[in-house]
N, C-alpha and C positions, 0 to 999 in steps of 0.2 A: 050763819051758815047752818043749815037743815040738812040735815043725811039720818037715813038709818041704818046700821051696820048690815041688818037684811036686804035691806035696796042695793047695797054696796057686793056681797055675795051673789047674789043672782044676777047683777051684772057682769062679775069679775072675778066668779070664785075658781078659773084657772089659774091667777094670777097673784093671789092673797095666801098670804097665814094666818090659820086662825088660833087666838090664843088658847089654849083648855085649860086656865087658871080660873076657877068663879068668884071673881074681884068683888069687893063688898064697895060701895063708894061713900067716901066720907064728906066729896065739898057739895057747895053748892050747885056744882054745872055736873049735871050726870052723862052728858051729851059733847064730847070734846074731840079735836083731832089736829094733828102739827106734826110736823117735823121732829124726827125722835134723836134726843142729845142723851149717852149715855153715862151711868156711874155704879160701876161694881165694888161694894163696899162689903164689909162684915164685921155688924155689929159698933159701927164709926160711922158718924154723921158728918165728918167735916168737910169731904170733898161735894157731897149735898147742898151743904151751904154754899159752898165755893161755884157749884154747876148753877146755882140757883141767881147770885148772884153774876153770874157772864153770860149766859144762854140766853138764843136769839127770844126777841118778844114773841108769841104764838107759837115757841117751841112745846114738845111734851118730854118730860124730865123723865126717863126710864132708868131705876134703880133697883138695881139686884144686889139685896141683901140677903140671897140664899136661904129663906123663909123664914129666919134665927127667930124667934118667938122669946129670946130671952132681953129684948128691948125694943124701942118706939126709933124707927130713924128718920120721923118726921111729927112735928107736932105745931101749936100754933102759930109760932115765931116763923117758923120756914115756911109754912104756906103762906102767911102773911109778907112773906120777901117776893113768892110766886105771885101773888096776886098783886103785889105792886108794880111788880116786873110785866104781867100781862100776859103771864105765859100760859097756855091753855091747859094745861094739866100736868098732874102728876100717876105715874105708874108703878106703885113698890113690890118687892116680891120681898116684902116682910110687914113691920108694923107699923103703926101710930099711934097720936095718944092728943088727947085735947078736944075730942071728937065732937063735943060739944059748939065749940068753938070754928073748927074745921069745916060745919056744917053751913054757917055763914058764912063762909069765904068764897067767893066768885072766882073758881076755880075747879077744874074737876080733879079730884084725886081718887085713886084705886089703890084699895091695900088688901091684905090679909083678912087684916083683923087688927084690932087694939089692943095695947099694952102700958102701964104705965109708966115703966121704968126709961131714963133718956139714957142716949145710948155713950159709949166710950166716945174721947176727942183725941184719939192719937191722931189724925191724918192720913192713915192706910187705907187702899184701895187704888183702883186706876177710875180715869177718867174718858170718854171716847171710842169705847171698846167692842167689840162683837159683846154682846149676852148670849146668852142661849136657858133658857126656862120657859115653860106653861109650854111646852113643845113646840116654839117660835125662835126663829134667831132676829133679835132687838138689834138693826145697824143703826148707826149715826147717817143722818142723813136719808133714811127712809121714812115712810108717813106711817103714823098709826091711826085708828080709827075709833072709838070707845061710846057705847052706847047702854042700855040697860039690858041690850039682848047681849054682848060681846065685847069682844077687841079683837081687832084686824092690822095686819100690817101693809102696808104694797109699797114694792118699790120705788113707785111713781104718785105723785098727787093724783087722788080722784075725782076732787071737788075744786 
């Protein structure tokens, strides 16, 4: 599936959010777009796992970790759950780490920035939630869009 987030704007841009996060990407697919499954975590990676493990195939994993710079809430084990799962990407509003690794994985993911510390395993966080960061509101069940120029939301599939 070919799109560019600029084709997608000048078709639709009364109908889109556009993110103002400038996502660095770590996988292999810099070019991704799915149904977005939410997990708002802080500084705990377990409901990551958990989202990573049940979410539909071709979904994109959107995690907000509230930017915390003081750990990695994804590293090679879990994208490598993503990419077996087939999921089209990942979205974090914090870090990573294994970046090396991450870069071969047939998947697209957006982060921050890298970090190399792993993060707490209490379990806290919710699952399926409104987000709201990069000046976008992330629902379950609406498409995202992610490209080198962007990230877009729309209510509705475009492609």
């Amino acid at each position: 599936m070919d799109f560019k987030t600029t084709d997608l704007c000048d078709d639709h841009s009364e109908s889109l959010q556009i993110c103002d996060i400038d996502f660095r990407s770590f996988g292999n697919k810099s070019c991704f777009s799915g149904k977005i499954e939410t997990v708002d975590v802080f500084e705990d990676n377990v409901l990551v796992v958990e989202a990573l493990e049940n979410v539909e195939e071709g979904s994109v994993l959107v995690v907000d970790g509230r930017g915390s710079k003081r750990c990695a809430l994804l590293g090679d084990r879990l994208a490598g759950i993503a990419q077996s799962r087939k999921l089209a990407g990942i979205i974090i509003n914090g870090y990573v780490r294994d970046s090396a690794e991450l870069a071969k994985m047939n998947v697209g993911i957006l982060a921050l920035g890298t970090y190399p510390l792993k993060s707490k395993k209490a379990g806290t966080g919710e699952r399926n939630s409104t987000l709201h960061f990069g000046g976008v509101d992330w629902k379950p069940g609406e498409y995202v869009y992610a490209d080198e120029d962007g990230v877009i939301i729309s209510k509705q599939a475009l492609l």
